[in-house]
C-alpha positions, 0 to 999 in steps of 0.5 A, spaced: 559 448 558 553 454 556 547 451 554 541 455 550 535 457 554 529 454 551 526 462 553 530 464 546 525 461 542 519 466 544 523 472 543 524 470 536 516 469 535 515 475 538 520 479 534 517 477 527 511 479 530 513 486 532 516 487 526 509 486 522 505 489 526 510 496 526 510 496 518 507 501 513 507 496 508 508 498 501 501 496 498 504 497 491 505 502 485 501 508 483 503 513 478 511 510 478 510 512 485 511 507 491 504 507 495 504 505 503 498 503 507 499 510 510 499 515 504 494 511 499 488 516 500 494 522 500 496 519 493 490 516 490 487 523 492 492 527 489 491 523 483 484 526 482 486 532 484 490 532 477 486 530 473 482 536 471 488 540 470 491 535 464 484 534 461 483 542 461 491 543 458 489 537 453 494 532 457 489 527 458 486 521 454 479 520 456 475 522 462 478 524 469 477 516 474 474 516 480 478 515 487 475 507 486 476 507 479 484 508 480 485 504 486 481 498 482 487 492 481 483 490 475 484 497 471 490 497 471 492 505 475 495 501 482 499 495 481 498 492 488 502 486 492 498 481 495 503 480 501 508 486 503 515 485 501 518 487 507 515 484 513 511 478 508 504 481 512 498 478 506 494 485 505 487 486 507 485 490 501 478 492 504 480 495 510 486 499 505 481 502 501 476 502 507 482 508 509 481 510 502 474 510 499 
């Protein structure tokens, strides 16, 4: 009779924690696009690079927003998680828009 060995146990721990630390955590959405902690200065920067061009033709509402401005979870342009939906990792919002800012 075949008993589990008690070294199973480590490689499940150690598992999780490959996965979460290999993952592009999805930190919210901008836009109706999905932004990562990888592409959020890209997507935020893309934003302002915009808005010039829609307020020249008329298509925007106000004035252009700064970089911080759009990436505040308070005004409503970037819809942001507080864990990542695929590995469950809790987001350190300072040190995403540390890349950003």
């Amino acid at each position: 009779m075949k008993t589990k060995s008690s070294k199973s146990a480590p490689k499940a721990a150690l598992h999780k924690t490959d996965v979460i630390s290999s993952c592009d955590c999805l930190v919210g959405f901008l836009s109706g696009e999905k932004v990562n902690k990888s592409t959020i200065d890209y997507e935020v920067e893309r934003i302002v690079n915009i808005q010039p061009v829609f307020k020249k033709y008329g298509l925007l509402n106000g004035e252009p927003q700064t970089k911080s401005q759009i990436v505040d979870g308070r005004k409503g342009y970037l819809s942001r998680f507080v864990y990542c939906p695929y590995c469950g990792e809790k987001l350190n919002w300072k040190q995403v828009l540390s890349n950003c800012l």
